[in-house]
C-alpha positions as CSV (number, residue, x, y, z in Angstrom):
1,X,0.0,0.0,0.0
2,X,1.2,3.3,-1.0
3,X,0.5,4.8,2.3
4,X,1.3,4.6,5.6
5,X,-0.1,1.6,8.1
6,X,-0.6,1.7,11.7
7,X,-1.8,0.0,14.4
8,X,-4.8,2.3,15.3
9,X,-8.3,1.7,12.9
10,X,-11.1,3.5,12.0
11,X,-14.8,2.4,10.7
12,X,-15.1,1.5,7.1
13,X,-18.2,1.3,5.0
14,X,-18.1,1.5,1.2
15,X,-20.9,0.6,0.1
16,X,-23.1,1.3,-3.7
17,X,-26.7,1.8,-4.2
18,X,-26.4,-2.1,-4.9
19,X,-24.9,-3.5,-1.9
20,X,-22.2,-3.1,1.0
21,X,-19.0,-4.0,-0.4
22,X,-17.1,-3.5,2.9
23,X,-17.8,-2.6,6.2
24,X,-15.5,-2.8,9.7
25,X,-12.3,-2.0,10.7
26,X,-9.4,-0.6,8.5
27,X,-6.1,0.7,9.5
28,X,-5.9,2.8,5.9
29,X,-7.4,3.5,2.6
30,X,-6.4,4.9,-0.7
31,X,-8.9,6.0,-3.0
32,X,-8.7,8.2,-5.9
33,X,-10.6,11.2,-4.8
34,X,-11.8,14.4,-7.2
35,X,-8.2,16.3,-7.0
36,X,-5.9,13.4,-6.6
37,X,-5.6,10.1,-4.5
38,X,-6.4,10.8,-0.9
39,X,-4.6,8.4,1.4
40,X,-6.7,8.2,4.4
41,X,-6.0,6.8,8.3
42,X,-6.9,7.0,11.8
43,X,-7.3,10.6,13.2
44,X,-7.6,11.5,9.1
45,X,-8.6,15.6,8.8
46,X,-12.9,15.5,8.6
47,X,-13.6,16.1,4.8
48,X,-15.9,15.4,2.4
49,X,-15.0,14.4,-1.8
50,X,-16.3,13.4,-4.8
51,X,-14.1,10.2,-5.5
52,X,-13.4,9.4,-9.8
53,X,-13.5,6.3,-11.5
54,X,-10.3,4.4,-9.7
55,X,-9.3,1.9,-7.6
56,X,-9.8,1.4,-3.9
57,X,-7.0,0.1,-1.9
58,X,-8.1,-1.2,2.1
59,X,-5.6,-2.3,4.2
60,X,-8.4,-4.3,6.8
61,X,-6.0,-6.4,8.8
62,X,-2.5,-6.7,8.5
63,X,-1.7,-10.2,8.5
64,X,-4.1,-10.2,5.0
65,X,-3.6,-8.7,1.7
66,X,-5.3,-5.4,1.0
67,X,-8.9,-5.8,-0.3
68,X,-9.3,-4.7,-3.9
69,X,-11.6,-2.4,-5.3
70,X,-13.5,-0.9,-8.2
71,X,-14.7,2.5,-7.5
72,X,-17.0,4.6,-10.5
73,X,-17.4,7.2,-8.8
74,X,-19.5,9.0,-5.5
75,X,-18.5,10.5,-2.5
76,X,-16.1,9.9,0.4
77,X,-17.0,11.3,4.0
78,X,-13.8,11.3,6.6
79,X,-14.3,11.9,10.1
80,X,-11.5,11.0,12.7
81,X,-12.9,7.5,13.4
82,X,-15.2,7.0,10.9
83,X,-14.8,6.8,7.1
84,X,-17.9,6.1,4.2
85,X,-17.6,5.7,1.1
86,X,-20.9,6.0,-1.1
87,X,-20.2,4.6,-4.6
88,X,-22.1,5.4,-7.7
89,X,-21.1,1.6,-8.5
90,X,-18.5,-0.8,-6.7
91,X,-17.5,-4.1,-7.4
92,X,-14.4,-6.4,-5.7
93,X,-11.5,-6.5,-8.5
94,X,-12.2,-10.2,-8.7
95,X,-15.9,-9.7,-9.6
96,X,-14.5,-7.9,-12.3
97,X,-14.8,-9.6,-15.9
98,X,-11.5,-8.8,-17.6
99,X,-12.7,-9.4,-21.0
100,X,-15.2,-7.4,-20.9
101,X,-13.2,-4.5,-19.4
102,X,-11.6,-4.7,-22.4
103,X,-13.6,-4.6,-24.5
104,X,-15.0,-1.6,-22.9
105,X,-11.6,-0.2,-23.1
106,X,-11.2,-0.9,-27.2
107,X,-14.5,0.7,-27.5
108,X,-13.9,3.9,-25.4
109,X,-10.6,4.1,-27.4
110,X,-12.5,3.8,-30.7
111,X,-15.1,6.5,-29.9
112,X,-12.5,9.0,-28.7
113,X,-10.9,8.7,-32.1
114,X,-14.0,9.1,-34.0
115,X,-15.8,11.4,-31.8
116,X,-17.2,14.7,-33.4
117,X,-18.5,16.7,-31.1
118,X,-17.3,17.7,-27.4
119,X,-20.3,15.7,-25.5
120,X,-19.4,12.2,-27.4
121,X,-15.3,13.1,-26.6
122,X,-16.1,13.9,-23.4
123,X,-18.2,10.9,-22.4
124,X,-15.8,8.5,-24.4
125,X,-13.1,9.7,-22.5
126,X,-14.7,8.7,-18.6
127,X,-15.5,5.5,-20.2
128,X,-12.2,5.2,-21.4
129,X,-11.2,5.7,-17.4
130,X,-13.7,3.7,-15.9
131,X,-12.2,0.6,-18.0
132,X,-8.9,1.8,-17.2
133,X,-9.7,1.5,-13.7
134,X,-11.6,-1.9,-13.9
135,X,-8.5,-3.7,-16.0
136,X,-6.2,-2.0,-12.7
137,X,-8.5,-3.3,-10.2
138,X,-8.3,-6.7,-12.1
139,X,-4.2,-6.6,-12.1
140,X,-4.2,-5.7,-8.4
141,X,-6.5,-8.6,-7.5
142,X,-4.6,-11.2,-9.3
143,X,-1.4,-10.5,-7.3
144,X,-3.5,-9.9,-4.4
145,X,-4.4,-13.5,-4.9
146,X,-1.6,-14.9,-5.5
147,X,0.3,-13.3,-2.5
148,X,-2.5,-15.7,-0.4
């Protein structure tokens, strides 16, 4: 994990309008908030963000791998002892169908290239990162895995 662990938690929920992806102790997270990746542990400044298409990294306990996620996009509430995480979508990088992502990826590609106007561009291009993000979530999963 690119940031700091400690021995101190705080509460984690991340959850999506579908289910609760996670929920209970976590000594950090990193999660690709609105102006950058936030790195976030106990005693974390309160603050509220929009969070982009990106990856989710939880460091839960420490004698497991960190837990894996795929984040579209929502809103991430920090208080010293508590963190949420409300996600327009979320799914565990192993959920994640790679070929599929892929193909989202070649198709996002595609309709940047051909795109005319600046909606079309514009949309092609966070579909283009939310497949960027998915295939990364994928990738950090499988070596999760295999670190088991």
């Amino acid at each position: 994990m690119a940031i700091g662990v400690t021995q101190n938690t705080f509460q984690l929920s991340v959850v999506s309008a579908e289910r609760t992806l996670y929920t209970g102790p976590a000594h950090a997270l990193a999660i690709a908030g609105a102006d950058g990746e936030l790195g976030i542990r106990p005693g974390h400044s309160p603050l509220i963000s929009k969070i982009k298409p990106g990856v989710a990294r939880i460091a839960g306990k420490l004698d497991q791998p960190e837990e894996i996620l795929y984040i579209s996009g929502g809103l991430v509430e920090v208080q010293p002892d508590s963190v949420t995480v409300l996600a327009d979508t979320a799914l565990h990088g192993t959920e994640i169908d790679k070929a599929r992502a892929e193909a989202a990826r070649k198709t996002a590609e595609e309709n940047i290239r051909q795109s005319g106007g600046d909606m079309s561009f514009s949309q092609a291009q966070v579909e283009l990162t939310k497949a960027l993000a998915q295939l990364r979530a994928v990738e950090l999963a499988s070596r999760t895995r295999k670190k088991r």
